[in-house]
C-alpha positions as CSV (number, residue, x, y, z in Angstrom):
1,X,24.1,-9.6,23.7
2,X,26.8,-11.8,22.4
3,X,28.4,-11.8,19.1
4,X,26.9,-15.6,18.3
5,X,23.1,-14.2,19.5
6,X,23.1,-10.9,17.1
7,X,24.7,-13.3,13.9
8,X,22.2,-16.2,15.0
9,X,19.4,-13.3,14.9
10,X,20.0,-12.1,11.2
11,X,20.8,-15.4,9.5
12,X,18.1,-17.5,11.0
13,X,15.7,-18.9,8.3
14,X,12.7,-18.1,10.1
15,X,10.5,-15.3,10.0
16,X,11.2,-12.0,11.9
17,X,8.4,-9.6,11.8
18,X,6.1,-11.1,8.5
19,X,8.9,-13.7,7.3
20,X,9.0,-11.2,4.1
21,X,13.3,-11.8,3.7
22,X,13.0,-15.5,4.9
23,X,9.9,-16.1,1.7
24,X,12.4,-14.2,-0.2
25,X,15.4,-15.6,0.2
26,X,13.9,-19.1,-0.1
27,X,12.0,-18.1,-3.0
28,X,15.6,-16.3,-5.3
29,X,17.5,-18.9,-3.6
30,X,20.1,-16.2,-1.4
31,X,20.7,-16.8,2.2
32,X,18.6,-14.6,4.3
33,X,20.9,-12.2,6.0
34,X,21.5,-10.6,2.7
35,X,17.9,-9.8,1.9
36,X,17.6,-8.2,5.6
37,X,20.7,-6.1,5.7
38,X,20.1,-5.3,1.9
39,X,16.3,-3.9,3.1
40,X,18.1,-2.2,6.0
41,X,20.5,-0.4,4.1
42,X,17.6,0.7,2.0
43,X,15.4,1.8,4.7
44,X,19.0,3.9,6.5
45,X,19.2,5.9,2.5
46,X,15.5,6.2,1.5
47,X,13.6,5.8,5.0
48,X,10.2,5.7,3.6
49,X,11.2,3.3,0.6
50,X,12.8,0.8,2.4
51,X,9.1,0.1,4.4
52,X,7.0,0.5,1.0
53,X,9.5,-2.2,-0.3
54,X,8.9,-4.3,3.0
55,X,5.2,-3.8,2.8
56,X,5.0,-4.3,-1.0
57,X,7.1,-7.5,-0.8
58,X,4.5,-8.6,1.9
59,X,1.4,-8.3,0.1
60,X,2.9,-9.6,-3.1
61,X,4.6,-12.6,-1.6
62,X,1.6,-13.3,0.8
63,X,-0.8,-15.8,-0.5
64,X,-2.1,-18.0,2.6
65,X,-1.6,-15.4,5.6
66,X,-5.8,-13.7,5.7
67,X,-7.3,-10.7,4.5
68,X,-7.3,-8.8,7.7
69,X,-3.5,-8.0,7.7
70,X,-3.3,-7.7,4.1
71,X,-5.9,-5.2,3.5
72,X,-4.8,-3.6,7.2
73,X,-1.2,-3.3,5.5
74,X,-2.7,-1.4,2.4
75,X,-5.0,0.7,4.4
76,X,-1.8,2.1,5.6
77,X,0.1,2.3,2.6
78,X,-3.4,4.2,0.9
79,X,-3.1,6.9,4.3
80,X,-0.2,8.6,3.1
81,X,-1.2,10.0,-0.1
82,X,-4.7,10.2,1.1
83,X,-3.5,12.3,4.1
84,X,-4.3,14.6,2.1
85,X,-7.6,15.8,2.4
86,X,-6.9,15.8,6.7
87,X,-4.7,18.4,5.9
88,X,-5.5,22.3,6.1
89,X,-6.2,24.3,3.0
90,X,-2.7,25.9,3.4
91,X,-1.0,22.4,2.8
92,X,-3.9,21.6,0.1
93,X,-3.0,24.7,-1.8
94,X,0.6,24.7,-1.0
95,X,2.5,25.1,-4.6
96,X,-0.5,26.1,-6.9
97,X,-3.3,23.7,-5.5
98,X,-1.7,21.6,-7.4
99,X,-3.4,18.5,-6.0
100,X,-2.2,15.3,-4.2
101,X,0.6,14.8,-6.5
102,X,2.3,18.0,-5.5
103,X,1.6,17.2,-1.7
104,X,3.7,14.3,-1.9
105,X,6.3,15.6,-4.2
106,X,7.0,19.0,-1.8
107,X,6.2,17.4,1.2
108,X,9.4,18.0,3.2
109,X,10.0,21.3,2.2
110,X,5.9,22.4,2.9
111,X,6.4,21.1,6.4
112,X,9.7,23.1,6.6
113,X,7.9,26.1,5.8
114,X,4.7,25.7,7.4
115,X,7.2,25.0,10.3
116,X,8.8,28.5,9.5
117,X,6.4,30.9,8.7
118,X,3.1,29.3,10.9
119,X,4.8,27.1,13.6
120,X,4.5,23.5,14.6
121,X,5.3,22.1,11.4
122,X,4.3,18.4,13.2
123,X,0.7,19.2,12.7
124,X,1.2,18.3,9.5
125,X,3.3,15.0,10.1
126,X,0.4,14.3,12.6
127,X,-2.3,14.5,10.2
128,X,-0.3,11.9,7.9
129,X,0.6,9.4,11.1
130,X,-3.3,9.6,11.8
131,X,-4.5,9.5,8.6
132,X,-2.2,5.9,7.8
133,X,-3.6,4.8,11.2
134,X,-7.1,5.2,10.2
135,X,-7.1,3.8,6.8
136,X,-5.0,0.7,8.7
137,X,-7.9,-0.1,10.8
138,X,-10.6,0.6,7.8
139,X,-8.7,-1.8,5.7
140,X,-7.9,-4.2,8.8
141,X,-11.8,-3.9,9.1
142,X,-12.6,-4.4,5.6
143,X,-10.4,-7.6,5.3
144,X,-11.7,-9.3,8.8
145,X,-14.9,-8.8,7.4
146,X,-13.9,-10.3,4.1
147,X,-12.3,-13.9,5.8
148,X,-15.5,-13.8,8.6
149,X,-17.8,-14.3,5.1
150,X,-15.8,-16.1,3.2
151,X,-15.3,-18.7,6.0
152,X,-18.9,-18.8,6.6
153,X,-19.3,-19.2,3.1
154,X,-17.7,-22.8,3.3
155,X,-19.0,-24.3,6.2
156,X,-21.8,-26.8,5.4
């Protein structure tokens, strides 16, 4: 790639992946390469915040896109805490049964020492990556369903 094609690539106006730093930067009035490298940056120092913040931004900025992606976007969002109750008793009662609260707040270090004292700490991380995915195609589901009626709804 040449330098023109990689500068062309983060400053054009249009949309990317969901058009969330294009709808952004139109709507705050800031050119669009700063709301992209600023959401980069974010997602290279807090990996999981800069994609909550992407998401987030999506469903709060998206008013015309349908239901389907929207409530497929939230499914997703709603697997990680609720990754949870996939998990083992061992991760459920990990600092004091403490609930789903104290999952998410120790996570790292449970999967370290899961890793450490039981082995194959990635059972864990693969009952979270399965649980988003299911709750992604429940809500996809759920919001498919929801446009299907409501465009029946308002055809004569």
């Amino acid at each position: 790639m040449d330098k023109e094609t990689i500068i062309h690539f983060f400053t054009r106006p249009e949309k990317s992946l969901l058009g969330v730093c294009s709808t952004v930067a139109n709507t705050f009035k800031v050119p669009p390469v700063g709301v992209r490298v600023a959401l980069i940056i974010l997602t290279l120092i807090f990996i999981p915040l800069g994609i909550i913040a992407y998401i987030g931004l999506y469903l709060v900025f998206n008013k015309k896109k349908g239901k389907m992606v929207t409530f497929g976007l939230l499914g997703a969002l709603l697997g990680i805490p609720l990754s949870y109750y996939f998990q083992s008793t061992i991760i459920q009662n990990y600092g004091g049964n403490s609930g789903m609260f104290s999952y998410l707040r120790n996570f790292v270090s449970m999967v370290d020492e899961y890793d450490r004292f039981v082995g194959n700490g990635w059972d864990i991380v693969f009952n979270v990556l399965l649980s988003i995915v299911v709750f992604a195609l429940i809500g996809g589901a759920v919001g498919y369903f929801m446009d299907k009626n409501e465009k029946s709804n308002h055809q004569p």
